[in-house]
Structures are given as structure tokens and as C-alpha cells.
MINU-82125 format. One line per 10 residues: their letters; for each residue x, y, z of C-alpha. Coordinates in steps of 0.001 Angstrom, whole numbers. Example, Ala and Ser with C-alpha at 12.3 -4.5 7.8 and 13.67 -1.06 7.14 Angstrom:
as = 12300 -4500 7800; 13670 -1060 7140
***
This chain:
xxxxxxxxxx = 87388 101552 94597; 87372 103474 91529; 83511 102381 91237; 82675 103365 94712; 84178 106755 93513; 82293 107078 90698; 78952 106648 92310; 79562 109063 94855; 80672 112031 92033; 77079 111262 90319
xxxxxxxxxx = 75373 111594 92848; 77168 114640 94432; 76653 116031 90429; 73253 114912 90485; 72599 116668 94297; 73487 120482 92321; 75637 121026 95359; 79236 122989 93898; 80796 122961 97709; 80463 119499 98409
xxxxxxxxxx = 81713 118592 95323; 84631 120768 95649; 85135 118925 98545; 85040 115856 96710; 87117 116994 94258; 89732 118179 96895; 90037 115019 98651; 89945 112554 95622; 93488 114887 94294; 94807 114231 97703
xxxxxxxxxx = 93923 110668 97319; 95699 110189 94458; 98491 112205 95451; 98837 110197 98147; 98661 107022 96003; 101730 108756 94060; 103879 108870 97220; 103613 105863 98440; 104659 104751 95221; 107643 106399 94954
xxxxxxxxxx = 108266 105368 98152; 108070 102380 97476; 110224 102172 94687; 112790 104119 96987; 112634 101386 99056; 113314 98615 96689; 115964 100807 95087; 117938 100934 98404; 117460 97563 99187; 118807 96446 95452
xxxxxxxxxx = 121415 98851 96269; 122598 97245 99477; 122649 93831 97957; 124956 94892 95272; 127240 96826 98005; 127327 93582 99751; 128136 91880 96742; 130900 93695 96104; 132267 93500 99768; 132628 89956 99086
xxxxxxxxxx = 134323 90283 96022; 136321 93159 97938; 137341 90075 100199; 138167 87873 98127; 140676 89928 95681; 142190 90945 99526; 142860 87704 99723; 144813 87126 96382; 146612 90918 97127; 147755 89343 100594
xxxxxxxxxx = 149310 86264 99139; 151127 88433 96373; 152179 91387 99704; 153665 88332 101978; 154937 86098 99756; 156715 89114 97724; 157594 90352 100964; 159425 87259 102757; 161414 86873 99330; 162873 90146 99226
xxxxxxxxxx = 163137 90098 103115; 165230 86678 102840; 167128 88333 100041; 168419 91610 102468; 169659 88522 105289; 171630 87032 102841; 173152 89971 101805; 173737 91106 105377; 175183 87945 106486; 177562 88102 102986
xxxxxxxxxx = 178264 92038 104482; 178933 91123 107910; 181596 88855 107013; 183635 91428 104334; 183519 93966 106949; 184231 91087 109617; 186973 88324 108731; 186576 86710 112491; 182602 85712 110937; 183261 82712 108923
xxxxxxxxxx = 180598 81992 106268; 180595 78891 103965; 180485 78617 99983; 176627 77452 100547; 176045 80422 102385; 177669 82731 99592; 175959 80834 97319; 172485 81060 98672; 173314 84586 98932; 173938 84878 94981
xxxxxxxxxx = 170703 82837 94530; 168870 85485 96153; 169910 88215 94051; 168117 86247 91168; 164661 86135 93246; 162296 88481 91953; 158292 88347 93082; 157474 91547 90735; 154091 91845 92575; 153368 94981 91212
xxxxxxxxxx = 153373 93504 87998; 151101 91317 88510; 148579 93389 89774; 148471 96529 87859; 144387 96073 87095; 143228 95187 90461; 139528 95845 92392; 139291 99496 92724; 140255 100324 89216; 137675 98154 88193
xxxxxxxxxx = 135331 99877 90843; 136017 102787 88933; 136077 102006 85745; 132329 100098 86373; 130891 103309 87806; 130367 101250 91280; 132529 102542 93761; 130270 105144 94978; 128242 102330 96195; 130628 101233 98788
xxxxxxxxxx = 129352 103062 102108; 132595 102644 104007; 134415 105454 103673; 137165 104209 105288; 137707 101465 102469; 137578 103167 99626; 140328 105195 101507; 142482 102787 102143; 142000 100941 98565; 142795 104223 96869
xxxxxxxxxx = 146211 103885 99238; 146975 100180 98224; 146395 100863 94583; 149087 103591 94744; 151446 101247 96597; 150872 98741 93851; 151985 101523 91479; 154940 102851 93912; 155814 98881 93982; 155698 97883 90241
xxxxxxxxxx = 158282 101193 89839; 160694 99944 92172; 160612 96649 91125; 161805 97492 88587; 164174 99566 89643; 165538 96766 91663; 165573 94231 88681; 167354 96919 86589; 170132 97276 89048; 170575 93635 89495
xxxxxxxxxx = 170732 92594 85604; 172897 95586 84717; 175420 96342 87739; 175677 93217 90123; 174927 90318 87483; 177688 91546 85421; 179812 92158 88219; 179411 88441 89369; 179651 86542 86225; 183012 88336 85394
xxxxxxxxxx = 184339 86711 88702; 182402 83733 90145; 181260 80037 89259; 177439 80225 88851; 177263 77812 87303; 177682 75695 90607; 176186 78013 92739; 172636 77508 90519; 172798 73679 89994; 172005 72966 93994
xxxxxxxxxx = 169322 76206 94106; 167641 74431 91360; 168055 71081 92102; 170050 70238 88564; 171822 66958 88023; 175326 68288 89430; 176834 65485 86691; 176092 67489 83572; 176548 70770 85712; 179756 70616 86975
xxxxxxxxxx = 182022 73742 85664; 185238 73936 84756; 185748 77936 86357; 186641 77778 90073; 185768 80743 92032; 186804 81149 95891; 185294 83110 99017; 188284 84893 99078; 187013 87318 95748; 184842 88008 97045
xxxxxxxxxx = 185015 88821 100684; 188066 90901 100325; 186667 93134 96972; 185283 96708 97720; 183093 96800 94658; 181150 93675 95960; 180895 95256 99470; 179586 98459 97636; 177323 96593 95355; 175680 94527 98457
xxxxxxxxxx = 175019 97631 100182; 173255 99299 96683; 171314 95691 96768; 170026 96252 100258; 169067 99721 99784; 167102 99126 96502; 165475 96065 97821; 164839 97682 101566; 162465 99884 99535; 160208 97091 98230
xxxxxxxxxx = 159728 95348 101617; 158825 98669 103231; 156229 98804 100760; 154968 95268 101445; 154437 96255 105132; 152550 98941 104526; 150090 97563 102092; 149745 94718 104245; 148295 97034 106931; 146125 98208 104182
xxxxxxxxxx = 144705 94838 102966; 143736 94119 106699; 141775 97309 107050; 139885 96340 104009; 139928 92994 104777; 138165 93480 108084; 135735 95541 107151; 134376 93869 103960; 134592 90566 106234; 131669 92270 108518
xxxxxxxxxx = 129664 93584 105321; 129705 90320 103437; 126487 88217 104823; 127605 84884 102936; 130779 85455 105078; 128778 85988 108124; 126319 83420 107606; 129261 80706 107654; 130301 82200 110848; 127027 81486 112375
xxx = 127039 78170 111003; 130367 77058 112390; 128969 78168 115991
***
């Protein structure tokens, strides 16, 4: 090409002629600036399609930390959950005498004071700090995800508060409440499945203590309030791991392409 081009510049050179040079001159610039362009657009091209393989890259990842965030959000959730029945059942029955409830039951109730999930714990560096923190967030084209991850991170921060919160109550007004009036030791060697042989306590507590004590029925009430808190806050950010979920399900192809598969 460039030959060609040559040859026809001598000889327009050669011919003395300045206006059809000129015009050669003219259209060999707009040759060249239309090389330039298609260049570039080319390289735009190849830019956005690197940059939708990364976004779709990350939608997988996207999926699969949703899927570690919902087993932390339902599994902290039904603990805490569990914990409020027993405590309501242990309620019902101070406030009620007619509602009989066992030493198991009391028992089971005590256990679930001592369950703690701490979820936000566990998760206080999760996917969209890291988005951040990597500069890569702006690649996500979902609006509506980054939305609702900026939501769940500040759930995860409103939960690891509370938690502790929760935990603080617990070790410093109800723990020290029960262990100046009940048998644990009893209560905890069935919960944990301890040889009930070298377990066995000499203290002896009764239902009675505790059903007909104000301060317990005041402390179960504080327990259910404090821990109603964190199980709201499971809910919610379970509604927001399912919006992210979703969408990053229909923006990861790997994803997809199993689904096509499997039909």
C-alpha cells in the first residue's frame, strides 16, 4: 500500500501539477486519519470487552461471597431466633403458673443464653470493601447492587455493634445473675453431651427460683429486647443478599452456562 502510494506522489511530483497534488495530499491525511480511528476504535472495543469479562468475573465472585454471607445471616439468625422462644416460653410461664414447663425446658432455655453466632464479627472485611479498596467497584454496571451491598455492609457493621451489645449484657447482668442462684453445672452437661458421671453437682437449684423472681422476669425481657434487635437485622440483610444474589446469578456466564447444561 505504502508503495502504491509512493508511486503515485512521484509521478503526481513529476506531472508539475500543485492542485492535484494537493488533492493527493488531502486525501492521503484523511487516509491516515482514518487509519487512526479505527484504531482507537478498536482498542475501545477490546477495552470494553476486557472490561465486561472482569465485571463478570466479579459477579461470580459477588455470588459466591453471597453465598458464605447467607449461611452466616440464617444460621446467626435461627440461633438467636431459637434463643427469644426459649425465653418466651421461660416468660410465659412466670407471668402464667397454670403453663407448666419442665427443668429441660428451663434448662434449654439457660443454654440459649450462652449461644452466640457473632456474625458480624466474622465478616467485618467482606466483598464490597474489597471492591473498594481494589479500585473495582465502578466496574459493576448494576446499580442496583452496588446499592444494596453498600446496605448489607452497613448491616454487618449495625450487627457486629449489637452483638456485642448483646454478649455484654449476657456476661455482665444475666450470667451473674444465674450462677448466684442455679445449678449449671447440670443444666450444661446434657447441652454438651458431657459424661453426667464426672458432672454431677453437688448445688441443687429448683424451678421454683426462678419462676417466682422479678429480677429473672425483668432480665428475660432485657434478653429478648437486646437479642430481638439482631434477628431484625438478619431479616433484613437476608433480603439484601437475595437482591444481590439474583442479579449476579444472571451476570455470571459460568453460572449460566451450567444452567444450560442441566437442560
Amino acid at each position: 500500500m505504502l508503495t502504491f502510494l509512493r508511486k503515485i506522489r512521484k509521478s503526481l511530483i513529476e506531472s508539475g501539477s500543485s492542485r492535484k497534488y494537493l488533492l493527493y495530499g488531502i486525501g492521503e491525511i484523511t487516509l491516515v486519519v482514518i487509519g487512526i480511528l479505527i484504531a482507537l476504535q478498536i482498542n475501545n472495543w477490546n477495552e470494553k470487552r476486557l472490561a465486561l469479562i472482569e465485571e463478570q468475573k466479579l459477579y461470580c465472585t459477588i455470588h459466591e461471597e453471597m453465598g458464605l454471607s447467607k449461611f452466616f445471616q440464617e444460621e446467626g439468625g435461627k440461633i438467636y431466633a431459637d434463643a427469644i422462644s426459649s425465653s418466651e416460653q421461660i416468660l410465659m410461664s412466670i407471668n402464667d403458673p397454670s403453663i407448666e414447663i419442665t427443668q429441660e425446658e428451663i434448662n434449654n432455655g439457660i443454654h440459649a443464653f450462652e449461644s452466640r453466632w457473632l456474625g458480624g464479627a466474622g465478616s467485618v472485611t467482606n466483598i464490597y470493601d474489597l471492591l473498594i479498596s481494589s479500585g473495582k467497584l465502578e466496574l459493576l454496571s448494576s446499580i442496583e447492587v452496588i446499592e444494596n451491598m453498600r446496605s448489607l455492609n452497613s448491616h454487618f457493621e449495625f450487627l457486629l455493634t449489637y452483638e456485642e451489645l448483646q454478649a455484654q449484657f449476657v456476661d455482665n447482668q444475666l450470667y451473674p445473675y444465674l450462677n448466684a442462684r442455679i445449678d449449671r453445672i447440670s443444666a450444661s452437661s446434657k447441652q454438651f453431651d458431657l459424661d453426667e458421671s464426672l458432672h454431677v453437682s453437688r448445688f441443687k437449684s429448683t424451678n421454683e427460683l426462678l419462676l417466682n423472681d422479678k429480677e429473672f422476669a425483668n432480665l428475660l425481657i432485657d434478653f429478648i429486647r437486646h437479642t430481638r434487635v439482631l434477628v431484625l437485622t438478619y431479616k433484613r440483610m437476608g433480603n439484601f443478599i437475595s437482591k444481590i444474589d439474583s442479579i449476579a446469578i444472571s451476570k455470571c456466564p459460568s453460572i449460566n452456562s451450567e444452567e444450560l447444561d442441566v437442560k
